[in-house]
mmCIF file of the C-alpha atoms, coordinates in Angstrom:
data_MODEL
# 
_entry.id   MODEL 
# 
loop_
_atom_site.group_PDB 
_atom_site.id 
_atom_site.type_symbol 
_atom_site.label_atom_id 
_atom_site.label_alt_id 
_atom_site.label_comp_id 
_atom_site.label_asym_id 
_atom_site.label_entity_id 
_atom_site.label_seq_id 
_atom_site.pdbx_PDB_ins_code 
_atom_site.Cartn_x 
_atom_site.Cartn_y 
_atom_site.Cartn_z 
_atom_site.occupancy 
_atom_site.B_iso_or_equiv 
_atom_site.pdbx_formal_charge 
_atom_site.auth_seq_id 
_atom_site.auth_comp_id 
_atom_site.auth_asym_id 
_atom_site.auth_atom_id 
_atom_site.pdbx_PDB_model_num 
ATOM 1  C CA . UNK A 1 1  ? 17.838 -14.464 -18.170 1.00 0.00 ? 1  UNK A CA 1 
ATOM 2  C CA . UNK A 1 2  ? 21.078 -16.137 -19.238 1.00 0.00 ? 2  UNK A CA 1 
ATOM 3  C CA . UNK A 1 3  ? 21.575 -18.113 -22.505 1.00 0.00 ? 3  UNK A CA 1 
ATOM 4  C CA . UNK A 1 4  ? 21.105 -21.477 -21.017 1.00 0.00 ? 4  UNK A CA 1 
ATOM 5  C CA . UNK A 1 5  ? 18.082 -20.719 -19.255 1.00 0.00 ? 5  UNK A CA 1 
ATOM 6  C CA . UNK A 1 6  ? 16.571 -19.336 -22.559 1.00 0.00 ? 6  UNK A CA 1 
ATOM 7  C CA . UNK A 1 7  ? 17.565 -22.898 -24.402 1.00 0.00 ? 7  UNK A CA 1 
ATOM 8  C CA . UNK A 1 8  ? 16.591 -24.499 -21.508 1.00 0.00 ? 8  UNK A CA 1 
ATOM 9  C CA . UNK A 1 9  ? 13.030 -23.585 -21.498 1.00 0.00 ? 9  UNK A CA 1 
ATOM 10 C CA . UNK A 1 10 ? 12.956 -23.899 -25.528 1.00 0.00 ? 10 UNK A CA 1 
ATOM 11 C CA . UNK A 1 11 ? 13.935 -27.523 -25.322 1.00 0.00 ? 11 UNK A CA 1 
ATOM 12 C CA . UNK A 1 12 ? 10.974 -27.995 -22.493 1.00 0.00 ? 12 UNK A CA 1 
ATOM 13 C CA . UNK A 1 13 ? 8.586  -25.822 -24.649 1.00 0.00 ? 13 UNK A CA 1 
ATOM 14 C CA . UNK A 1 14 ? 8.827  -27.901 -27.493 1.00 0.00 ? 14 UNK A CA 1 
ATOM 15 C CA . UNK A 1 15 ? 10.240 -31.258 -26.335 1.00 0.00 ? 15 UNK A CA 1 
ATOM 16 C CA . UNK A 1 16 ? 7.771  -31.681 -23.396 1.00 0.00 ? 16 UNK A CA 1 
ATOM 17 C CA . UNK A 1 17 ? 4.892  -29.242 -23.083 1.00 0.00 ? 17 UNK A CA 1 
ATOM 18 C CA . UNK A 1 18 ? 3.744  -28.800 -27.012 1.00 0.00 ? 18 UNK A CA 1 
ATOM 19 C CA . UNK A 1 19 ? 5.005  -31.960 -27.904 1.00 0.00 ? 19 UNK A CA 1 
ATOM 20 C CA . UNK A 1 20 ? 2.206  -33.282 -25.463 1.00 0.00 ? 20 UNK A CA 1 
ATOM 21 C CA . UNK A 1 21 ? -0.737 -30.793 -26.052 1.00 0.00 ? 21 UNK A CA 1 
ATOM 22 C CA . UNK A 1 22 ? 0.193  -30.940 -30.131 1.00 0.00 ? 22 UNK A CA 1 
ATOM 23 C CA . UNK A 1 23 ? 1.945  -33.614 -31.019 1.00 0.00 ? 23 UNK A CA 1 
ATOM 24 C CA . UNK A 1 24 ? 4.726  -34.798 -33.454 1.00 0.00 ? 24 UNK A CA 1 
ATOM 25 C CA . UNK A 1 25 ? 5.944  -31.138 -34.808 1.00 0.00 ? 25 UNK A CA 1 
ATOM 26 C CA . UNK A 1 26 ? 6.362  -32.470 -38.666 1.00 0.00 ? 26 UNK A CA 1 
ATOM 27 C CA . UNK A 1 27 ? 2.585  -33.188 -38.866 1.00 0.00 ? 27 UNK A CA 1 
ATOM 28 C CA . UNK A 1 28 ? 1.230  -30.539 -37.030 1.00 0.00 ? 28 UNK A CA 1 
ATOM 29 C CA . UNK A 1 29 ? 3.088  -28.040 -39.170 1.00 0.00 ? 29 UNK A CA 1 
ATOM 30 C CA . UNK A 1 30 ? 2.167  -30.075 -42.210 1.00 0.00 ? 30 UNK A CA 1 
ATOM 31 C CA . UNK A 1 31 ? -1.584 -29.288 -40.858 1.00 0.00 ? 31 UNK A CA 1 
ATOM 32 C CA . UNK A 1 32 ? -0.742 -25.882 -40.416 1.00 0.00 ? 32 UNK A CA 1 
ATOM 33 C CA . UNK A 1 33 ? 0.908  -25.086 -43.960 1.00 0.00 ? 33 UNK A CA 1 
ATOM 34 C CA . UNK A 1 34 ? -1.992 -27.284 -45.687 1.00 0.00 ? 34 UNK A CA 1 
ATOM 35 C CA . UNK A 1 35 ? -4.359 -23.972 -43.798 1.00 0.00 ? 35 UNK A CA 1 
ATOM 36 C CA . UNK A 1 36 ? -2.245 -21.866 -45.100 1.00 0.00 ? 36 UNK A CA 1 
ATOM 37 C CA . UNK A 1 37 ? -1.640 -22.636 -48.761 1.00 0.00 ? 37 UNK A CA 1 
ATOM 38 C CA . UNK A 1 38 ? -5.600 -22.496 -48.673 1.00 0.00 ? 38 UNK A CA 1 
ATOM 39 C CA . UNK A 1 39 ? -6.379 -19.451 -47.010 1.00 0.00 ? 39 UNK A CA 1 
ATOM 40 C CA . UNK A 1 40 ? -2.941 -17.403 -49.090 1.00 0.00 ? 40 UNK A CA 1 
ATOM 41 C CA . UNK A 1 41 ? -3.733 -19.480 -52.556 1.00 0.00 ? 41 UNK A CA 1 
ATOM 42 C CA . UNK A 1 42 ? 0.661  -20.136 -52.591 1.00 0.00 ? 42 UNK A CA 1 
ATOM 43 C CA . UNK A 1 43 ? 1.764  -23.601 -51.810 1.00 0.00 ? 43 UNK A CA 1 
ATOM 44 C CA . UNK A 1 44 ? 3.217  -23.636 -47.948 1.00 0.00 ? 44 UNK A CA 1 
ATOM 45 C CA . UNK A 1 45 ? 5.650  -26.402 -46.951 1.00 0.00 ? 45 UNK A CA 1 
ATOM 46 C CA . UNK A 1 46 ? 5.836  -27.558 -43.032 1.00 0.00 ? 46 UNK A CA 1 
ATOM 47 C CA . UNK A 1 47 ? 9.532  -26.646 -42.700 1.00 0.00 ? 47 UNK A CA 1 
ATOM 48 C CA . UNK A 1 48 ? 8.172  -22.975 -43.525 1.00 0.00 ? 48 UNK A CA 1 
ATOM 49 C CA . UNK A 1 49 ? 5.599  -22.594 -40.456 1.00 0.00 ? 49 UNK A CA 1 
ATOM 50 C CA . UNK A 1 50 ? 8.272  -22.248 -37.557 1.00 0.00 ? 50 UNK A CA 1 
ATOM 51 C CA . UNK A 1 51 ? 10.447 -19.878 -40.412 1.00 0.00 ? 51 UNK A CA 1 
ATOM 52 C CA . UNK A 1 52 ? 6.981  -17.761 -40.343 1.00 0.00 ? 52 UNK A CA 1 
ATOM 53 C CA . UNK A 1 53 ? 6.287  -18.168 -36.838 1.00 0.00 ? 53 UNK A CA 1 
ATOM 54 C CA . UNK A 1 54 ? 9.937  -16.897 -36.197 1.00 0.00 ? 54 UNK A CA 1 
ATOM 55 C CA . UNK A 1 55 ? 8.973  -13.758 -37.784 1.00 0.00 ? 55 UNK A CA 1 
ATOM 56 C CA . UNK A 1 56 ? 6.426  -13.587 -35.188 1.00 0.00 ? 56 UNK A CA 1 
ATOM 57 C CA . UNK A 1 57 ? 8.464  -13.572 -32.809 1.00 0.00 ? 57 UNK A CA 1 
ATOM 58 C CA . UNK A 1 58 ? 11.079 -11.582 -34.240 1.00 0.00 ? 58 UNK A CA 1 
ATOM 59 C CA . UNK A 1 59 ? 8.694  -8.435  -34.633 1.00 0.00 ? 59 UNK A CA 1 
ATOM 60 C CA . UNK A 1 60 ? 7.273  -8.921  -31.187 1.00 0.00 ? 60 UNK A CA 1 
ATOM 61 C CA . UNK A 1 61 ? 10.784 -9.609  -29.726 1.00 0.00 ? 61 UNK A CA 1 
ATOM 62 C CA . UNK A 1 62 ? 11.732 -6.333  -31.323 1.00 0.00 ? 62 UNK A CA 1 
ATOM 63 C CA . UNK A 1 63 ? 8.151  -3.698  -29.936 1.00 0.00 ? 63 UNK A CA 1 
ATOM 64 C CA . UNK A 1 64 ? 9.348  -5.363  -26.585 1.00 0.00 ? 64 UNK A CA 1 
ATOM 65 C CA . UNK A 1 65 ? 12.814 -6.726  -25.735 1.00 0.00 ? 65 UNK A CA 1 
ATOM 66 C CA . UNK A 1 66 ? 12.052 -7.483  -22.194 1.00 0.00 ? 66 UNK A CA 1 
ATOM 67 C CA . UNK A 1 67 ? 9.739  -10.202 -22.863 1.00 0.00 ? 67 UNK A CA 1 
ATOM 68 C CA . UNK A 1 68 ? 11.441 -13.189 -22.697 1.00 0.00 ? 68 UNK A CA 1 
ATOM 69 C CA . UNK A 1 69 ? 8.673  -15.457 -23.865 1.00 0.00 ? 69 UNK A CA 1 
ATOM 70 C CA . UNK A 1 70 ? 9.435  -14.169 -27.332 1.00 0.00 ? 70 UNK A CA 1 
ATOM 71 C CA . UNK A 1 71 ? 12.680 -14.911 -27.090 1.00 0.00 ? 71 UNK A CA 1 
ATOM 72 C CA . UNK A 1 72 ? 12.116 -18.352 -25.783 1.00 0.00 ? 72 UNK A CA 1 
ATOM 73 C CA . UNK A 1 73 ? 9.899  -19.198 -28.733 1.00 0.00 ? 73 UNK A CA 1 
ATOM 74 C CA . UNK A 1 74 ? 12.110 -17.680 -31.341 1.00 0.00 ? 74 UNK A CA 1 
ATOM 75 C CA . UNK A 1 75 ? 14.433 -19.999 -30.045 1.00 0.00 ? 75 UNK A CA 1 
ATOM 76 C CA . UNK A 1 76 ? 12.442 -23.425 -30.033 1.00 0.00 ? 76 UNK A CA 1 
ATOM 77 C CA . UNK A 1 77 ? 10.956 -22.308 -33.730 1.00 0.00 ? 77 UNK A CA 1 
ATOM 78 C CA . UNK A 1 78 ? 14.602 -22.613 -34.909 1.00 0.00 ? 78 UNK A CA 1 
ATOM 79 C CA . UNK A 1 79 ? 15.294 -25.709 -33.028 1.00 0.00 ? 79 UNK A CA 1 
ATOM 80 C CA . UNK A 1 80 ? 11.763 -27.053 -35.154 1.00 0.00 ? 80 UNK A CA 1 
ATOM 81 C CA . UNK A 1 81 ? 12.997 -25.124 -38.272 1.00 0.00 ? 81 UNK A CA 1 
ATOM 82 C CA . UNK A 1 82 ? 16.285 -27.019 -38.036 1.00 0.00 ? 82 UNK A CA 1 
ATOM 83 C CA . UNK A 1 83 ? 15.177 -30.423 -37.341 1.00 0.00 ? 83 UNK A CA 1 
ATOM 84 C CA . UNK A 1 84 ? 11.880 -30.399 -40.136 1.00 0.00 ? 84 UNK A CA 1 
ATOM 85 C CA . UNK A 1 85 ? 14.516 -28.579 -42.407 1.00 0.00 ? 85 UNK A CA 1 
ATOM 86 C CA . UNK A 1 86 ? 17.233 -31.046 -42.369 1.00 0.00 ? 86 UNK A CA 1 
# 
């Protein structure tokens, strides 16, 4: 799969699709790093959940290359990391 097709479907991913079924990214992360902070007792902040996330994805990217979903997401979780970050 070329670049564009990669950033392509990461913009649709999480511009379109999870926008939809989640909602706005800042709050659901919020939600997400208020679980976490709970459950790991250490204070979680929403532009760290796609930073995490991204380590996901990096570890799974690197067991299998060839699966471009992990790619894809890696991509849209710095795209969300970026724009919660800033």
């Amino acid at each position: 799969m070329i670049r564009a097709a990669i950033l392509d479907q990461a913009r649709d991913c999480i511009c379109v699709d999870r926008q939809a079924t989640y909602g706005d990214p800042h709050e659901h992360f919020t939600a997400v790093a208020n679980v976490w902070s709970v459950l790991l007792g250490v204070r979680i902040e929403a532009h760290q959940v796609p930073l995490l996330m991204a380590g996901l994805k990096l570890v799974r990217a690197s067991t299998n290359p060839k699966h471009i979903d992990s790619w894809v997401d890696l991509a849209g979780y710095a795209a969300l990391a970026g724009e919660i970050g800033a």
